[in-house]
C-alpha positions as CSV (number, residue, x, y, z in Angstrom):
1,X,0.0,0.0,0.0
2,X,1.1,3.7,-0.4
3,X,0.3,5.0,2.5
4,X,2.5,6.4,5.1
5,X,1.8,7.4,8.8
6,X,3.4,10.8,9.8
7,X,3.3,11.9,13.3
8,X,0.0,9.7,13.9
9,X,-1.4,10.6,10.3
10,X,-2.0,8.9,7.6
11,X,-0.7,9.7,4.0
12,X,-1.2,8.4,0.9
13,X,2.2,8.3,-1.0
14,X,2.5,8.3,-5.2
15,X,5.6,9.2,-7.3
16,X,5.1,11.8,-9.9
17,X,7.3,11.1,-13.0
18,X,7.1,14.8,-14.4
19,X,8.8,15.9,-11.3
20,X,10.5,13.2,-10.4
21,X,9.4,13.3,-6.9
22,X,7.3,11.7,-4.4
23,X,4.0,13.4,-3.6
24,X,2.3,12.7,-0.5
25,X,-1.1,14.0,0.7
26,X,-2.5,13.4,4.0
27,X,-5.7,11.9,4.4
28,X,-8.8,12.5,6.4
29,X,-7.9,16.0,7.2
30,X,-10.8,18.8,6.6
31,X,-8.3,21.0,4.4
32,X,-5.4,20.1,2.0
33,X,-1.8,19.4,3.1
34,X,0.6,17.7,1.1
35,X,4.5,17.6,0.8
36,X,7.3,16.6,-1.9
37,X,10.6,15.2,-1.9
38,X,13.0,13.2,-4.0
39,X,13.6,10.5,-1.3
40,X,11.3,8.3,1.3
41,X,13.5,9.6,4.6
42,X,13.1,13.8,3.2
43,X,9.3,13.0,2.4
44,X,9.2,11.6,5.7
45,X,10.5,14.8,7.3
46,X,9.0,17.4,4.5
47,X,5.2,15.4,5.4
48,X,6.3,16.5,9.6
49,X,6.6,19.7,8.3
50,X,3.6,20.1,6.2
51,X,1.5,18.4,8.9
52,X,2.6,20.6,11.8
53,X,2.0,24.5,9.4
54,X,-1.4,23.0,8.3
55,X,-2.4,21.9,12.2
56,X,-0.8,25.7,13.3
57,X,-2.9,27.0,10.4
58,X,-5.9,25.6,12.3
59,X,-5.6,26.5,15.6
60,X,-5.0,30.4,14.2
61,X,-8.5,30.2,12.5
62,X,-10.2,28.5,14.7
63,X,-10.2,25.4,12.4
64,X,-11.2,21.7,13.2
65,X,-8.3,20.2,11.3
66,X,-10.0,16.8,10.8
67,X,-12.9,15.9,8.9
68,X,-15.4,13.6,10.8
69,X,-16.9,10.8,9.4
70,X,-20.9,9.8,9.6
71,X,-20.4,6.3,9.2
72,X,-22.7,6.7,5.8
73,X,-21.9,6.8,2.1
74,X,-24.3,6.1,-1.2
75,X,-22.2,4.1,-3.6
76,X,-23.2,3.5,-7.1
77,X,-23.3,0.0,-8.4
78,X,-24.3,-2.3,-11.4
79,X,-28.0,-3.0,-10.2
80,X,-27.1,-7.0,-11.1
81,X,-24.7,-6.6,-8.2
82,X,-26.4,-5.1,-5.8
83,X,-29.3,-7.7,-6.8
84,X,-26.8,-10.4,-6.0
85,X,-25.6,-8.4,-2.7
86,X,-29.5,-8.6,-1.5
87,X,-29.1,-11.8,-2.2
88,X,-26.4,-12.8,-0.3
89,X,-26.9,-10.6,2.6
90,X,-30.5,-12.4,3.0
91,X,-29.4,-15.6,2.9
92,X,-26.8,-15.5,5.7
93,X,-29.3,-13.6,7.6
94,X,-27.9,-10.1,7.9
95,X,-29.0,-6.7,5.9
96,X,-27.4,-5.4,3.2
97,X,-25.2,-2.5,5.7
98,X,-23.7,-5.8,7.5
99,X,-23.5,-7.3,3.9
100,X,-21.6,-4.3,2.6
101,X,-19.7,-3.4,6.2
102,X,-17.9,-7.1,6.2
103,X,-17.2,-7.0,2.4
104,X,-15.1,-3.5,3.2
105,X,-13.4,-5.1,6.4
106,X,-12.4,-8.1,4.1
107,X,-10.8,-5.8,1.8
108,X,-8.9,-3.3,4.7
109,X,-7.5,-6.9,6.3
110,X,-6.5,-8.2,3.1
């Protein structure tokens, strides 16, 4: 996985051939804050940076600096599949949220 945990946050790391650098972008944060640098130690230290100015940035606006998360999503499907999901979810006796809930802690574990 590219993802990278800076000073208890989590970035997702991809290398950008035009630049010839590694781009990372921290996730789950309510505004953008991402960093650059040729190696993985400098991106390391140039995502502390970038973390700690964007968290600073926060606390002088009056900012929350993390987005918060409902627990709810819509997601767009072929209607075969969702069919299938219904399906599925029925016949092990569970709805479609513990259907789809499992299916996404099958993939995070995998």
């Amino acid at each position: 996985m590219n993802i990278m945990t800076i000073e208890g946050q989590r970035a997702v790391i991809n290398y950008d051939p035009e630049i010839d650098m590694f781009r990372g972008e921290f996730l789950g944060l309510s505004g953008g804050a991402d960093f650059y640098a040729t190696t993985i130690r400098s991106l390391r230290a140039e995502g502390k940076i970038s973390l700690r100015i964007y968290l600073e940035m926060c606390e002088e606006k009056g900012m929350e600096p993390f987005k918060s998360f409902s627990g709810k999503f819509n997601a767009r499907i072929d209607p075969e599949l969702h069919a299938r999901a219904v399906e599925l979810a029925a016949a092990n006796g569970i709805s479609l949220n513990q259907f789809v809930e499992r299916a996404i802690q099958h993939e995070i574990a995998a």
